[in-house]
N, C-alpha and C positions, 0 to 999 in steps of 0.2 A: 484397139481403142483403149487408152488410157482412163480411168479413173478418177475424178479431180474432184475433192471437196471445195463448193462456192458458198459464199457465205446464205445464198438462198434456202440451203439446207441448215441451218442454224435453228434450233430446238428452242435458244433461250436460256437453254441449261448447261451455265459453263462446262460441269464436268463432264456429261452427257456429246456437247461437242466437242471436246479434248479425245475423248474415246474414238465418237465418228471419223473425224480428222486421220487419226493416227490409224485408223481400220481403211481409212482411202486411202493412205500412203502404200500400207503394203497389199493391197488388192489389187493398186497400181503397180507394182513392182512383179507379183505373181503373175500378171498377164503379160507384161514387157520381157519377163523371163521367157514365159512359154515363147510369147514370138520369136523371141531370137534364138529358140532351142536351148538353152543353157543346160546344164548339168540337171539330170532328174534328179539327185541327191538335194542341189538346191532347190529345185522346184517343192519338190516333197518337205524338204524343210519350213517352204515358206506358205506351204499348204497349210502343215501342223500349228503354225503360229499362226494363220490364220482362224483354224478351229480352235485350238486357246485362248486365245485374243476374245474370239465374237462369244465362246461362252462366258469369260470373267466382264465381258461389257455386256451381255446381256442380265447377267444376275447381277452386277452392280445396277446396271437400270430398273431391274424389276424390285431389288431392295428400296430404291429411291422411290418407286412408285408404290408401294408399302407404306413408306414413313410418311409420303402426303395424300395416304388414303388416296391414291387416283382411282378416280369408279372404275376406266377400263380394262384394270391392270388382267385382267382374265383372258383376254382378247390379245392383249400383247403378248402373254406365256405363251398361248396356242401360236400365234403369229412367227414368235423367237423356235420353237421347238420346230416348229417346222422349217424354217429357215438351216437349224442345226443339222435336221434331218438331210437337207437338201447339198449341204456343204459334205456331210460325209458319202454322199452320193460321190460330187467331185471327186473327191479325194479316192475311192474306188473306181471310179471312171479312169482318173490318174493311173492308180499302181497297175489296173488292167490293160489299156491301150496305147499308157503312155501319150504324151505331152503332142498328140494329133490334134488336129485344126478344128475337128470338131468338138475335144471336149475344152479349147480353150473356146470356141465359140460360146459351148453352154457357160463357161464361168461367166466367159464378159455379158451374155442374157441375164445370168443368175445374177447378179452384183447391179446391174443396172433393173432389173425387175423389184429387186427388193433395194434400192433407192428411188425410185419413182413412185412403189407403190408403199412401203413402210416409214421410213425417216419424212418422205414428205406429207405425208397425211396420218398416220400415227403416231410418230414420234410431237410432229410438231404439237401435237393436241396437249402431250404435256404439257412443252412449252406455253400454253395458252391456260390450260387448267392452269398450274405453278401463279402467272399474270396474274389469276382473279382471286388465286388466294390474297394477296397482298392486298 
């Protein structure tokens, strides 16, 4: 199952969706890898960019939600750390059992758990706090 950013998931926050965007590109890419067996070296590659990736978008987001005093930024830190937590799980599940059906199962649960339950009802709340500053 592929990945696909819809504009349903849209925050409001340009740069904020330029991030999300470009993080469902290659989350899509890491699962269509696994499917097709590709090289673990690229795999692993594209594991580590994704754990790069999701910490410089997470701390740029939680910078942003700093500069506009958002009240729940506390809730998002906990939300993101564990999320980070959960990615290096993957990425160990990876190097140990290699690129099996079941740890790509948990990726594509993991990614779609925390797009249902963070970017669409967390995230967008920025997006709506941001609204009411104006």
């Amino acid at each position: 199952m592929s990945i696909v950013w819809t504009p349903d998931l849209s925050v409001g926050v340009e740069h904020i969706d330029a991030q999300h965007k470009v993080w469902f590109e290659k989350a899509s890419e890491l699962f269509e890898a696994g499917k097709q067996r590709k090289a673990k070296e690229y795999i692993n590659t594209m594991i580590d960019f994704l754990d790069d990736y999701t910490k410089q978008h997470f701390s740029d987001e939680e910078a942003y939600m700093e500069e506009i005093n958002y009240p729940e930024i506390e809730a998002q830190k906990r939300a993101h750390a564990s999320f980070i937590q959960d990615l290096a799980k993957l990425k160990k599940d990876y190097n140990e059992f290699g690129g099996n059906i079941l740890v790509i199962i948990n990726a594509n649960k993991m990614v779609i758990d925390w797009l249902s339950n963070h970017i669409r009802v967390m995230d967008k709340k920025i997006g709506e706090y941001v609204k009411n500053l104006k």
